[in-house]
N, C-alpha and C positions, 0 to 999 in steps of 0.2 A: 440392899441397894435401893436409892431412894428410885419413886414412882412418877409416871406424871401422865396424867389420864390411863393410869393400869398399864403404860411401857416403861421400861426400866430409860433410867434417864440417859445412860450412853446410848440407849436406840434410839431415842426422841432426841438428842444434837444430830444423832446421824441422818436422822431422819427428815431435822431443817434446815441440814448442811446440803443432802441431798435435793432439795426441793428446789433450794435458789442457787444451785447451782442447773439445776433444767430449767428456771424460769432465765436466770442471765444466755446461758446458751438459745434460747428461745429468743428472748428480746433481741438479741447480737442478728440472729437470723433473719427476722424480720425487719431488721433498723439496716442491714447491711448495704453498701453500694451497688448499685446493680448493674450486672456488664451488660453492653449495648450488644442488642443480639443482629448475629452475623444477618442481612439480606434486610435491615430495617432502619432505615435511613430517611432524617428530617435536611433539607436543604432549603436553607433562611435565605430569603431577600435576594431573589435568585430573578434576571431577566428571560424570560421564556420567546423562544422559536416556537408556536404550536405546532408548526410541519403544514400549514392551509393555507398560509400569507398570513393569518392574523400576529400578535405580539401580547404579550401581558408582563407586567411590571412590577418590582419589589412582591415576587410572590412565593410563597413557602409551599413546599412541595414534600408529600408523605409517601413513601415508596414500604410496602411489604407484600410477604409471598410472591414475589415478581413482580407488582401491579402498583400502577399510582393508584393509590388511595383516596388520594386528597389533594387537590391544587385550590389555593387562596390565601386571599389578602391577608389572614387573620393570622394570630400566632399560634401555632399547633405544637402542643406538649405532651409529650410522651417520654416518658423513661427510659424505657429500654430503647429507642433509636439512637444510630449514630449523626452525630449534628453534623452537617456540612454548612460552611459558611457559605455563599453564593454571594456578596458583594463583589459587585462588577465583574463577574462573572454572567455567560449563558448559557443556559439549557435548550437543548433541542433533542428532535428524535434521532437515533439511529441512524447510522447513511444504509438505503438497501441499492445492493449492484445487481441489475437483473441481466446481465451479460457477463460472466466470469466464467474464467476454463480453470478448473485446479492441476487436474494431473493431464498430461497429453503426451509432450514429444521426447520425454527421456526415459521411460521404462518399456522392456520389451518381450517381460514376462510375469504372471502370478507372482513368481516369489520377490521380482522385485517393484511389484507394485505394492505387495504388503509390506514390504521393507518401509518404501518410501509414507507410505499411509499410518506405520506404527511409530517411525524413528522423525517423520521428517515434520508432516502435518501439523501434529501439537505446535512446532517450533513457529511455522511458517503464520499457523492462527496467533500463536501470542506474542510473535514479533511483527509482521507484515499487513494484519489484516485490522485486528482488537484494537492497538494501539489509534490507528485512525480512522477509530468511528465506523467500522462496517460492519453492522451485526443482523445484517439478511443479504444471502447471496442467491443469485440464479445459475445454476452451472450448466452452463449452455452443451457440453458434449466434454464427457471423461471417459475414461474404460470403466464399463459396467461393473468387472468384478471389481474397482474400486472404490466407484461413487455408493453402490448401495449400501456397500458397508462402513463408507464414511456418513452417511447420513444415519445408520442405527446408531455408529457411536456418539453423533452428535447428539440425536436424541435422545440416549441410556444416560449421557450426560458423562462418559468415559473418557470423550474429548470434549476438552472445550473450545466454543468457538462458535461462528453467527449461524443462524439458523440458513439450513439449506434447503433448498427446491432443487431437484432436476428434472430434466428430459428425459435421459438415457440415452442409446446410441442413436444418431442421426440417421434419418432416411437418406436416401440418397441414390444414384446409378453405380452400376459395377464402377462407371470409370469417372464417377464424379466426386467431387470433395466431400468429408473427406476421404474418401474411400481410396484414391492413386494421391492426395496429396500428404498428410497423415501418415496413412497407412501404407503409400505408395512405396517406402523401403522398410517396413517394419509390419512385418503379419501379424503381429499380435495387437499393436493400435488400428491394422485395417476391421479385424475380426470383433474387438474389443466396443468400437467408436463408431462404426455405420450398419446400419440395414440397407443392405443392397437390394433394391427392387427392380424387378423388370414387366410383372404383370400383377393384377389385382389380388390373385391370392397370396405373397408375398408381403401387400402391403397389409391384408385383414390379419395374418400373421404376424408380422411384427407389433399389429397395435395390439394384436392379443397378447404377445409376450410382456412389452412395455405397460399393458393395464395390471396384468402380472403382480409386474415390478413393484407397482404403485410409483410412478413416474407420476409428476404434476404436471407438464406439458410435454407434448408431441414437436418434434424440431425437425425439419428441413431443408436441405439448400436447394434451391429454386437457382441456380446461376451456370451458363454454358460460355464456352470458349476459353481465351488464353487465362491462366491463371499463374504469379507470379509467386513462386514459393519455397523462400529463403533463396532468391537468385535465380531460379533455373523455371524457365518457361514450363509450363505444366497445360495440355489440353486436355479441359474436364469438360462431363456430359451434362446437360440438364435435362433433371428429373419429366420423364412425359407429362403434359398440362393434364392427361386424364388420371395419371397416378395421383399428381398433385392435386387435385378436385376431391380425390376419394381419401384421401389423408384426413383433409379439413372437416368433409362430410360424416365420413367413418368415426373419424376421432370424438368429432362432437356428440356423436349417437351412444360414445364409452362414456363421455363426459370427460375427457379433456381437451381444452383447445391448443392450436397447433398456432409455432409462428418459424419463421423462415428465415435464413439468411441469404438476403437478396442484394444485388448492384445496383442494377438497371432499371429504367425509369418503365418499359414494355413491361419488363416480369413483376414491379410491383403493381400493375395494374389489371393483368391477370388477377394475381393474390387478392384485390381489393374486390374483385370482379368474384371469386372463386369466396369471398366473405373469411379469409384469413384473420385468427385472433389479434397477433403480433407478427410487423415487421423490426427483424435486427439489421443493422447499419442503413438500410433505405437507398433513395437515389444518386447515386456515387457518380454518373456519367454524364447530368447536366444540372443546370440550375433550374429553378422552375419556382415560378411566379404568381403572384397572389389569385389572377385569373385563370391560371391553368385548370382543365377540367377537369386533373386526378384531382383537384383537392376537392371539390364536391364529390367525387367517388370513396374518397379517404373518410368525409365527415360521413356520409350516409352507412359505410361498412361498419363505423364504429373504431376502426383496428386503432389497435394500440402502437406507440413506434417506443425504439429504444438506441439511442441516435449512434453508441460507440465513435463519437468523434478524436477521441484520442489513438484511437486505432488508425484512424488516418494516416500519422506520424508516419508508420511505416509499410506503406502503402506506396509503390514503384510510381505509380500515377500520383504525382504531387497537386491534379488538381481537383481527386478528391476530397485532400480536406478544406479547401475551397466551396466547392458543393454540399458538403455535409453543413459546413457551419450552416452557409447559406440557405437550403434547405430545413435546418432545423428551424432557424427562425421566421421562415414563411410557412410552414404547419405550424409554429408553436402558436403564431398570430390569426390563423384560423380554426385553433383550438382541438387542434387535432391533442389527443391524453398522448404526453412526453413520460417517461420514466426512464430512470439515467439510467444507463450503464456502460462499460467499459472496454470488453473483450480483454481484460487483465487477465496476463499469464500467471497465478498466485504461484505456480513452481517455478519462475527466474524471477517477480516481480513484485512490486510491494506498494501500499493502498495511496501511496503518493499519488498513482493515477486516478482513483476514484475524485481526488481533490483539486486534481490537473483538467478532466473533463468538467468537473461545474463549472473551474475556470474557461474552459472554451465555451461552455454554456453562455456565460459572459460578454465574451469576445463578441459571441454572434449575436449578441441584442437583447438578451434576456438580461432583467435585474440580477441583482443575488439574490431576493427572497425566490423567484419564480424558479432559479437552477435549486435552490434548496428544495422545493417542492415536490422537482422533479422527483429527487432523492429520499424523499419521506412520504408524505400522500398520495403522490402517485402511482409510487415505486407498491406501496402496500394494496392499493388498486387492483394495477397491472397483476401482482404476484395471487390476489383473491383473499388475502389477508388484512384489510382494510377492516374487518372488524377488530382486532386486537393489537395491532401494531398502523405504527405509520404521525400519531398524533403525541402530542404531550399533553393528554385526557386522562381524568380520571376513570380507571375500568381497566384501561388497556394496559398491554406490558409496559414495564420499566425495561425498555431500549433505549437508551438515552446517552448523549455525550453533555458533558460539561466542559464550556472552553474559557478560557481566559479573554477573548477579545469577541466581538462581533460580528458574523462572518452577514448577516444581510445588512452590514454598511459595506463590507466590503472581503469577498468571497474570499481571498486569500486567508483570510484569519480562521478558516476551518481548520487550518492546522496548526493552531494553538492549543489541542487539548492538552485538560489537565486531569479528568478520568473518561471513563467509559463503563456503560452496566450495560448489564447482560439479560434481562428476565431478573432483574433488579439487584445482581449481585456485582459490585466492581471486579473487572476484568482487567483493567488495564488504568493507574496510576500515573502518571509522570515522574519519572524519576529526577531528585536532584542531577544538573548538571555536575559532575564532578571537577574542582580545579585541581591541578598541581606546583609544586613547586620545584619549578626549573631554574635551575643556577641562567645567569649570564654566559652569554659565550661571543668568544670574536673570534672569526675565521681565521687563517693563516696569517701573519705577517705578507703581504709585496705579494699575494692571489690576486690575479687580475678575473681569470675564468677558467672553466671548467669546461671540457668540451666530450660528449657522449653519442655512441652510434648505436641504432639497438640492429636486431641481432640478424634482420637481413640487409641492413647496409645501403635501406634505400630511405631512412631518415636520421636526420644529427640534431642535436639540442645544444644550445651553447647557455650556459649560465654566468652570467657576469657578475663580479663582486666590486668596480671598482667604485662604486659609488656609496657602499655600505657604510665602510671607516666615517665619513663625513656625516653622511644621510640616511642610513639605514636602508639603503636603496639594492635590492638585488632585484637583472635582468634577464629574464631568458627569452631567446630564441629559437622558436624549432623552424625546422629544413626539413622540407622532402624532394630528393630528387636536387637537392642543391639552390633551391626559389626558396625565400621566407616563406613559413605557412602562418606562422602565429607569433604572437609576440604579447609577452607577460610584465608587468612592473610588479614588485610585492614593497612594501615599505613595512619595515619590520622591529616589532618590541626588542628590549636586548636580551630576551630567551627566544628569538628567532620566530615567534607567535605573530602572525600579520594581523596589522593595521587596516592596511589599503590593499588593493587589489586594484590593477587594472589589468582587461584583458581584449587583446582584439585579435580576430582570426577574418579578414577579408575574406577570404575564399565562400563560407556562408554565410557574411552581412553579421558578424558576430562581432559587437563592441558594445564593452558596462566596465563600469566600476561598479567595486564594491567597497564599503567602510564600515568597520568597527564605531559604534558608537553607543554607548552603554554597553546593554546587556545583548543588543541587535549588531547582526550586521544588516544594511541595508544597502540593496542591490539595484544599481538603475542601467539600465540601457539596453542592447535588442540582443536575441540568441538564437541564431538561425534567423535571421529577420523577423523573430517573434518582438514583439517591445516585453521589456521585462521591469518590473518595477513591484519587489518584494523585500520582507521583512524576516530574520530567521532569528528565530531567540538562542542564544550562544552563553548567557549568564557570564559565567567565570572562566567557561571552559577554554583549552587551548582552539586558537585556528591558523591550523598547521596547513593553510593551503599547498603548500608545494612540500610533500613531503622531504623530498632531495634535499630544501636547504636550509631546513627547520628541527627534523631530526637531529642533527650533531649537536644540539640543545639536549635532548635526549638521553642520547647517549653519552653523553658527558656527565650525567647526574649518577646519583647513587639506585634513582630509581630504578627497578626493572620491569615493571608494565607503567603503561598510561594509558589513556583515553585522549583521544584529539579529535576537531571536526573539518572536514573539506566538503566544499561545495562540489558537484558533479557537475562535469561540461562535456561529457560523451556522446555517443549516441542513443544510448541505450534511454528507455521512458522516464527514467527517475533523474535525467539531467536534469539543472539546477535547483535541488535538492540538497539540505543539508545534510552530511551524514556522519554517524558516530565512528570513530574507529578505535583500534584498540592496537598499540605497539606494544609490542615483547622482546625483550632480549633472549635469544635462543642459543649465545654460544660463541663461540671463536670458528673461525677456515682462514685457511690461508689462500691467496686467490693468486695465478701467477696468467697477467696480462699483459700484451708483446712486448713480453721478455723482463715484464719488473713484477715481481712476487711483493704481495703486501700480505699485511697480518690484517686482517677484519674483525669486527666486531659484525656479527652478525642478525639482526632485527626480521622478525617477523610481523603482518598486518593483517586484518580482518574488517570487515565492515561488521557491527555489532551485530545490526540485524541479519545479515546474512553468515555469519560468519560458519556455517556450515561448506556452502555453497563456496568459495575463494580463498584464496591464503596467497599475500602477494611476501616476499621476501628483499631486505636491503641489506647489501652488503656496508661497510662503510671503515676507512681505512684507519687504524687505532692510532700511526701517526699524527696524520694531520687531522684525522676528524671529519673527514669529505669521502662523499658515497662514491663507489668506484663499481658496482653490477649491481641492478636489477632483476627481479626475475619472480616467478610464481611456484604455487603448488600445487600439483592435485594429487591426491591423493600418497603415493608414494614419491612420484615425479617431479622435479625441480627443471627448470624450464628460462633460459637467459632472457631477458626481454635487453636491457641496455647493459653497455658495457662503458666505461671510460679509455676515451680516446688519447687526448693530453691533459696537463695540466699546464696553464700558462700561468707565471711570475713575473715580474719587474725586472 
């Protein structure tokens, strides 16, 4: 066999077969495309909120290992980042809430406090909180056995979700908040949520436990007399002025400082007197004026305040949130350090309120950059993390929201986001709105209206169709007690999707339109004699405002889920508010109401983000196509809310 350098010549092809075939795999290797690596992100031509008042413009911004990198004007190239485009878009920091409650008034033991902390948590951070921009919260009083263990998993990083501080359980008197309101029908939140003190060694005792814990602040209620809660007159004790002296003093010598939840304009000036760190909600019972001599008392303590004016809302005394505004922007003008927060219940409630209070921020005379501050510089101040969080700097973490609109021209556009990072990792996306495609539909032939009582008999709704045929014009009317309470117009697409809205409710100074126009609806006029004048981005989607006369659109298709959105006009915080929802066809029943049996088609609803929490149910008649019972779910339990009275015809 012939040779070639003394190897036989089939080992020497094999051998140059072999070679460039590891140099091709080589070269492939190093010439390949390189995927952008997870938590490493360039964001171009991006307008920046620093979180201080300042602004920066057309600038590119590098985020790795949690942390901005790099902010400037210049082009930064890197490979492995993922690119975000930032045109006409803004960047700002994190919203932090240093008044939140997570868990409180619906569990009433261990095992269902870990229930609610394993199953419910994750959902409540990646629906209710992430979504809009809140990624540091202060939890002002939960049960012990739930917060400490919600704060290791925040931090192991098991749950995600904003970073958390707490207190721990609240000091307090046997018979003071919360200890009888709280706790006052539930032993296990009284035991859970307060430290009851009565003399001094009680209180060096609890701050021994709570140093323990590794609790970041010391919290107690400083407040006595009538206290209203959920309805029912409640007489709570305030805490001794000497216990409350040795909290402050004691606490500070552990190295945490203490702040209070206070009314009265007396008791915070004790606090201010006594060199308290933080006042939460402040003085609730009068106004008080640029000359007044607590605000020299307030500048010289230092204390920091945390206004919770949304909390107001619902507050039996209506002219606290009168006072709070008012008060807020006579400290904020003598400079007294503001940090937002909310007293947001995150177990019924959802971060619309964090967005709701800058807006009262507003109301009371602050710009939008100065309530955004609140919520970013401040807030990181206030909490003693102002080295690492609070700015859009390079060093510090990647907490950051990116919105689609401006919110320091104009606050309401805080709730335009289109992501959200976490310690530099996206947490929260904006989901395409989703459309559908809904056939046409036309009500009954010679329907004039629809007439509904729910289910104790002490209110009627009437729904009128005659003006549809012509105008696309349907009316309702509700009754209570037999007086108009409210009265509705909808002008409607021909898949029964509204147009217009108008809505007026006299009884609380409540009258706006609303109009589809683009991609927005846009909403003007007062809600609760609030002035309302906002924007909701809707894109494609349906707005199925009145679901009663929208639905039979629905169920007429071949579809069997959708997604649709309605605005909130209840009482509860997150009124007028857009929200997601989610229809299902769940089935046939037969329904037999005085004395005529209909076949239904039976619908199911959810609100996305909650959809753990509620489950409303519509019945709707397979004949004609028109709803004939209302009603809800819990859990196993179906529950009638309205029923159909008549039907009227030509």
């Amino acid at each position: 066999m012939p040779k070639v350098f003394g190897i036989p010549l089939i080992g020497f092809i094999q051998m140059i077969i072999g070679t460039a075939v590891i140099c091709f795999v080589i070269i492939k290797y190093l010439t390949r495309p390189k995927k952008a690596k997870k938590g490493e992100y360039i964001i171009n031509n991006v307008h920046i909120i620093v979180g201080d008042g300042s602004e920066l413009f057309s600038q590119n911004i590098y985020i790795k290992n949690g942390l901005i990198k790099q902010v400037t004007d210049k082009p930064i190239t890197n490979k492995n980042a993922q690119i975000i485009d930032g045109s006409g878009k803004t960047l700002m920091p994190g919203l932090i809430d240093s008044h939140i409650h997570i868990q409180g008034i619906n569990n009433h033991s261990d095992e269902e406090s870990d229930k609610f902390l394993n199953e419910i948590i994750p959902q409540i951070f990646s629906e209710k909180v992430l979504p809009y921009g809140i990624t540091t919260i202060k939890d002002l009083c939960a049960p012990k056995h739930f917060i400490y263990k919600l704060r290791d998993k925040l931090r192991s990083g098991e749950i995600t979700g904003p970073e958390l501080l707490v207190v721990g359980p609240n000091f307090t008197t046997p018979n003071g908040h919360p200890a009888n309101t709280l706790g006052g029908k539930n032993p296990w939140i009284r035991k859970e949520m307060a430290i009851e003190v009565t003399n001094p060694e009680q209180v060096s005792e609890g701050i021994n436990e709570l140093k323990t814990a590794g609790v970041d602040f010391l919290k107690f209620t400083y407040q006595g007399g009538d206290y209203i809660y959920f309805g029912d007159v409640i007489k709570i004790e305030k805490l001794d002025k000497s216990l409350m002296q040795q909290i402050i003093s004691e606490g500070k010598e552990n190295g945490l400082n203490s702040t209070a939840h206070v009314f009265y304009y007396n008791d915070v000036k004790e606090l201010l007197e006594a060199g308290i760190y933080g006042i939460e909600h402040g003085i609730l019972d009068r106004d008080i004026e640029p000359d007044d001599m607590i605000i020299d008392l307030w500048k010289k303590s230092g204390t920091h305040f945390v206004p919770t004016v949304s909390a107001m809302n619902y507050e039996e005394e209506k002219s606290r949130m009168i006072h709070s505004k008012h008060n807020l922007k006579v400290l904020f003008d003598a400079g007294i350090h503001i940090a937002m927060g909310t007293d947001n219940m995150l177990e019924i409630m959802s971060g619309e309120i964090e967005h709701q209070e800058l807006a009262y921020y507003v109301e009371a005379g602050l710009t939008p950059m100065q309530a955004i501050i609140s919520a970013t510089k401040n807030g990181a101040e206030h909490l003693g993390i102002f080295d690492r969080k609070g700015l859009v700097k390079e060093g510090l973490e990647a907490d950051l929201i990116l919105l689609d609109k401006d919110p320091a021209k104009d606050i309401s556009n805080i709730k335009f986001i289109d992501k959200v990072f976490r310690k530099g990792e996206i947490v929260y996306s904006q989901k395409q709105i989703q459309s559908f495609d809904i056939p046409d539909y036309s009500y009954p032939d010679k329907l004039l209206s629809a007439k509904y009582i729910n289910s104790d008999g002490n209110q009627e709704r009437v729904v009128c169709f005659e003006k549809y045929k012509n105008d696309r014009i349907v009316i309702q009317k509700m009754y209570q007690k037999g007086e108009l309470f409210s009265e509705e117009q909808f002008v409607l697409n021909p898949n029964l999707a509204a147009v217009k809205w108008i809505f007026n409710r006299p009884s609380d100074n409540t009258n706006f339109t609303a109009l589809k126009e683009g991609d927005f609806i846009n909403l003007n006029g007062t809600f609760k004699g609030k002035t309302e004048d906002k924007s909701m981005n809707i894109g494609n989607g349906l707005w199925y405002q009145m679901m009663d006369i929208s639905i039979p659109a629905f169920v007429n298709s071949t579809l069997s889920e959708c997604l649709f959105y309605c605005i909130g006009t209840g009482d509860n915080r997150g009124a007028m508010a857009l929200s997601e929802f989610a229809a299902k066809k769940i089935g046939e029943e037969n329904l037999t109401i005085n004395g005529t049996t209909y076949s239904c088609n039976k619908i199911s609803f959810v609100i996305t983000m909650f959809s753990w929490a509620w489950t409303g149910l519509y019945w709707y008649d397979k004949q004609t196509g028109q709803l004939i019972q209302t009603g809800e779910k819990k859990g196993a339990k179906e529950t009638v809310i309205w029923q159909i009275k008549e039907f009227n015809y030509e």
